[in-house]
Phi, psi and omega in degrees: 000134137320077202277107179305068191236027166242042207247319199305310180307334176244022172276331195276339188259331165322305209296305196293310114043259171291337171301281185334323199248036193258333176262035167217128179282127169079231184277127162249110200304086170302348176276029179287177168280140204298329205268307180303001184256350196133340177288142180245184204312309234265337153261359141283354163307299180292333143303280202312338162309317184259016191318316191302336164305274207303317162293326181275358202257338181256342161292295179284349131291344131348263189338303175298321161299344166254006179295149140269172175313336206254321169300309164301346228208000164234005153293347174314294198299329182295296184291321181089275187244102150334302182311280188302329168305324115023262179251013170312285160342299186292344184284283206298305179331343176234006173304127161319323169287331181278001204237272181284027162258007181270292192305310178282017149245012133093016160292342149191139176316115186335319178322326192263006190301295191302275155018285182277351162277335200261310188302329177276311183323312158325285202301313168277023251178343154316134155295118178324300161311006181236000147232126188217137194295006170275012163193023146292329177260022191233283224283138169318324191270347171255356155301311193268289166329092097233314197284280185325354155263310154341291190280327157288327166308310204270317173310312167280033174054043114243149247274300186295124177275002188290127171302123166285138193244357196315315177254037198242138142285134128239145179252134168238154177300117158308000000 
């Protein structure tokens, strides 16, 4: 299983976040500077410690987005609810701040920005009613986030579809 216990930490950079991007319509360019958002040097340094946290969290939901039912749903013992996680992942992987500290540490190339932006756009842009496991293998707009993550993977040179646990708790049953 998976233990969420980075949700309080990142509830206050959520919080903070949505206040910004809440008076903008479509894609907002998160790569403004950062220090005019609110940030000081000495606490984008310290996001800078962990960017490989902040890459894996934009790899595996990748990832998680080329899953079929079968593939998510043997993701259980990890995820705990593989669905909600779905896009949980992907909520934290674009918290603004955690998305430019990938890029401004040069973990994938500015070139792709738009790119992994128009795809959470997509993605948020799911109608609610659909997401439900009766129409991840059906349904058309999740036939298209699955190809289309598929082809961002492949854009960034990566090879592997194995979710990385590297920063996963599992716990296991006695």
């Amino acid at each position: 299983m998976k233990l969420n216990f980075l949700n309080k930490f990142f509830s206050s950079i959520k919080q903070k976040d949505k206040a910004e991007n809440e008076n903008v319509a479509g894609i907002k360019d998160v790569t403004e500077n950062l220090e005019d958002n609110g940030f000081t040097q000495e606490e984008l340094l310290e996001y800078d410690k962990h960017v490989h946290l902040y890459y894996t969290y934009m790899i595996n939901s990748l990832i998680l987005y080329t899953y079929n039912v079968d593939q998510l749903d043997e993701m259980a013992p990890i995820l705990i609810d593989p669905l909600a996680e779905l896009y949980e992942e992907l909520d934290y992987a674009f918290l603004p701040v955690l998305f430019n500290t990938i890029f401004r540490n040069k973990l994938i190339d500015d070139s792709f920005k738009k790119d992994l932006l128009n795809f959470k756009k997509k993605v948020d842009d799911i109608p609610v009613e659909i997401w439900d496991w009766d129409f991840l293998d059906h349904h058309e707009t999740w036939k298209n986030i699955r190809l289309e993550a598929e082809m961002l993977l492949n854009k960034l040179n990566i090879e592997t579809r194995t979710y990385n646990t590297d920063y996963t708790t599992i716990l296991f049953k006695k």
